[in-house]
N, C-alpha and C positions, 0 to 999 in steps of 0.2 A: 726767332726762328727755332722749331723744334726739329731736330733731326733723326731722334730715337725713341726707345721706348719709353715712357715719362708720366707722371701725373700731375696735374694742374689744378688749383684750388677755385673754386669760383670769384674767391674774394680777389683773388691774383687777376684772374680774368676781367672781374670787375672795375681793377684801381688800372689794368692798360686800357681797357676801353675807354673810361672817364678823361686819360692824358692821351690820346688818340695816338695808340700803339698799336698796329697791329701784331694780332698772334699767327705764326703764318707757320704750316704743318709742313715738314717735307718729308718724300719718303729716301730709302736707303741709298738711292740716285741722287739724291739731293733735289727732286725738282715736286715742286709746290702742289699738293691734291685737296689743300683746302685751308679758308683763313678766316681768321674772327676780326671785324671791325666794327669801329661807332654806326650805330643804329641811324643816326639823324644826319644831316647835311656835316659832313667833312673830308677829309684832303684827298680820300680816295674818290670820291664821287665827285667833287670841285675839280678835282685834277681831270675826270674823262669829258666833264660839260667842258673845260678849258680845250679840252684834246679835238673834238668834236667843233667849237668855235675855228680854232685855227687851222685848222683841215682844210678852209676854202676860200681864205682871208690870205694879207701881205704879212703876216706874223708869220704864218703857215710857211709861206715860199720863202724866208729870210733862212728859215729855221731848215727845211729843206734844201738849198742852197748851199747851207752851209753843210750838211753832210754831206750831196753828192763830193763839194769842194774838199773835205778832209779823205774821203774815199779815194780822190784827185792826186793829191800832193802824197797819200800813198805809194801809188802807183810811180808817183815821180822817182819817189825819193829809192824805191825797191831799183829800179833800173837803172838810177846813177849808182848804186852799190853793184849790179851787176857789172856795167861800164869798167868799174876800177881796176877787175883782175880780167878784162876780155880787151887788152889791146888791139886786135883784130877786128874786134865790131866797133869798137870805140865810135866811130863818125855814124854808124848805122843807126846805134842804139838812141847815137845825141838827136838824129834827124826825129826820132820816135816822139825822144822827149821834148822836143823843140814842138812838136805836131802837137801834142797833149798840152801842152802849157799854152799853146793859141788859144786854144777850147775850154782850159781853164778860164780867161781873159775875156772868152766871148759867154763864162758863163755870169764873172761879175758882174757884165752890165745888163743882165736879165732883171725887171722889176715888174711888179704887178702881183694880183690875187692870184693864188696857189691857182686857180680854176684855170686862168688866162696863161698861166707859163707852165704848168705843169708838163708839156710836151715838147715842150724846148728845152726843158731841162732833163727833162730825160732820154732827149735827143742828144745833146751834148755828152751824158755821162754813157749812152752807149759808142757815141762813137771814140770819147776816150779809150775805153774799154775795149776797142777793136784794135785802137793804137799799142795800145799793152798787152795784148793778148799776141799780136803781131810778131813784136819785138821778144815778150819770152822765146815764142817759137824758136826765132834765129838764135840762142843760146842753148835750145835742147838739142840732147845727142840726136845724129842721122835717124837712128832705130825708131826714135821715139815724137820723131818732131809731129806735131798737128795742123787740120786745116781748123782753127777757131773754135768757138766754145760748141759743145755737143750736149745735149742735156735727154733724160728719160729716153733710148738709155745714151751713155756716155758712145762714140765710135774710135776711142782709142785709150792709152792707158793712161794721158795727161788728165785727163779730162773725168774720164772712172776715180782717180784719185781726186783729183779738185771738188767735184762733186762730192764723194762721201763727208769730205773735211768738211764743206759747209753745209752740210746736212746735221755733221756737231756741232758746230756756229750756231745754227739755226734756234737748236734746244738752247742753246746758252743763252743765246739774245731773249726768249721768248718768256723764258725761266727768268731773267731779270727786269723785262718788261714789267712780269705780274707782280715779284716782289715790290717794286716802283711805285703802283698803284696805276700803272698806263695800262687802257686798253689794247692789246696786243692786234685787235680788228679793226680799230681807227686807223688808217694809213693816214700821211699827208703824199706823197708821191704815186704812192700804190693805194690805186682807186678799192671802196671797199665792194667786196663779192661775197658771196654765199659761203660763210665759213672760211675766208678766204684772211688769213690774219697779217693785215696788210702793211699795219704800224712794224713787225720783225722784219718783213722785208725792205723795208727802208732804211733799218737802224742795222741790220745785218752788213750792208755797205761799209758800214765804218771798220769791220772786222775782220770781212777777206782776207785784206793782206796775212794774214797771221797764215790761215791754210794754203795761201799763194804759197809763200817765203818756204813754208814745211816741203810740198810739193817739188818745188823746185830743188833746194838744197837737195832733198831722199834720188832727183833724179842726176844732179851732179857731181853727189856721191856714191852714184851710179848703185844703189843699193833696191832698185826697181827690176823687175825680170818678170819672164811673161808667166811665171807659175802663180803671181798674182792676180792672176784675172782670170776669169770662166767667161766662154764664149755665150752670150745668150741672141735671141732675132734680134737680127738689126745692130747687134753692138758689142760692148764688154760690162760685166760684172766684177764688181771687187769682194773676191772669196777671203775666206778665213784668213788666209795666210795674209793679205793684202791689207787686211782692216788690222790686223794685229800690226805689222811695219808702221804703217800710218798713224794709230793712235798712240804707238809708244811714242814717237818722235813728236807729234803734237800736242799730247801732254805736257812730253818734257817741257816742250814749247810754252805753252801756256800756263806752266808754275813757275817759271820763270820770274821775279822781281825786277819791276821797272822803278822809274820815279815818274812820278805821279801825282800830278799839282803838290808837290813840298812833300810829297810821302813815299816809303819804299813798297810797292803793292805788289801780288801777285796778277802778272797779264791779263789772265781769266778773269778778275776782282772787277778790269778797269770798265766791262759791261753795267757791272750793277752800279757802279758810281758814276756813271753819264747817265746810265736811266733815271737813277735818283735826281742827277743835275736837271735832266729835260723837264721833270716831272715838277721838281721846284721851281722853275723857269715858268711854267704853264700857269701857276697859283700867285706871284709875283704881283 
């Protein structure tokens, strides 16, 4: 990966191409405007005809399954930490997670071609998602509590903030997608549409929680106020001062080191290394 100003010799060029390396350009944002690969049949173009196969097959929905499910135990595991210090919702919150973990259960024994269960599975992982959307609510302050998810525009300031976060998820996943060699337009959950780059919105699931967890914490350390947001038709906007709050605390967030199949990684990191996983997966 190039990230600065540089020069490269052709014979460097030549001896990655021949070991099927790619050269991959980024600009000062770090995200990818252009890449040199093998000419002839290899792992980047094996890997989308594999992407492309499994999109409509029981490969496909095993492998979809399994995200919505880690998106799942997510969700769990965020609301048993909230649970700990909310003596007060204690039973409320358990009833949430007891609901969500049925629907976990009824989503293992889903089987069949991506084609055939695709809408049961996506049925199941939205109404998880109403279950946890639910139960945050009963932990935010009076001021600020919401009726459920609001999208283009947001109609409150949970929501103006949740949204921006995974609107930087979004580049992140999409940006790791392409260094991967995955088509970013292949979805398996998320049918494909006109420009429509279906495969992020699927693998984005896996990562909300991160702008959840941000979100939440910024409003139970009460560090959210209404000079964050501009009014716009129909809803709110997250102005300067709003993005600024948000992305410091989200960074911190995301340079964070975890561990990491047997490694100490930076959070951010753990996108490009499941893409790479999925992408080896696919060529296997």
């Amino acid at each position: 990966m190039i990230t600065t100003a540089a020069t490269i010799s052709t014979d460097a060029i030549k001896f990655a191409v021949e070991n099927n390396i790619d050269i991959i350009f980024l600009d000062h944002f770090g995200y990818p405007y252009g890449r040199v690969w093998h000419s002839k049949l290899g792992s980047t173009v094996l890997i989308r005809r594999r992407q492309l196969e499994y999109s409509d097959n029981t490969k496909g929905a095993r492998m979809a399954k399994g995200w919505v499910n880690e998106k799942i135990n997510n969700q769990v595991d965020f609301l048993k930490d909230l649970k700990k210090n909310r003596p007060e919702l204690k039973a409320d919150l358990q009833e949430y997670v007891d609901n969500i973990e049925n629907l976990k259960s009824q989503l293992q024994e889903v089987k069949g071609d991506l084609e055939e269960v695709r809408g049961t599975i996506m049925g199941i992982e939205g109404m998880a998602s109403r279950n946890y959307f639910e139960a945050i609510n009963l932990i935010m302050p009076d001021k600020w509590q919401f009726s459920g998810r609001s999208r283009n525009p947001a109609v409150d300031g949970f929501n103006c903030l949740l949204n921006y976060g995974y609107g930087v998820l979004y580049s992140m996943v999409e940006k790791a997608c392409i260094i991967s060699g995955l088509d970013p337009y292949v979805g398996f959950l998320h049918t494909d549409n006109y420009n429509k780059k279906s495969l992020v919105f699927d693998l984005i699931e896996l990562y909300r929680i991160h702008a959840d967890r941000t979100v939440v914490n910024l409003f139970s350390k009460r560090k959210v106020n209404d000079e964050m947001f501009d009014s716009i038709p129909n809803g709110l906007t997250l102005n300067k001062e709003g993005k600024a709050v948000l992305l410091q605390v989200f960074n911190e967030t995301m340079e964070k080191k975890i561990s990491y199949n047997g490694r100490n990684i930076k959070l951010k990191n753990t996108m490009q290394y499941d893409c790479h996983k999925i992408a080896n997966s696919l060529i296997k």
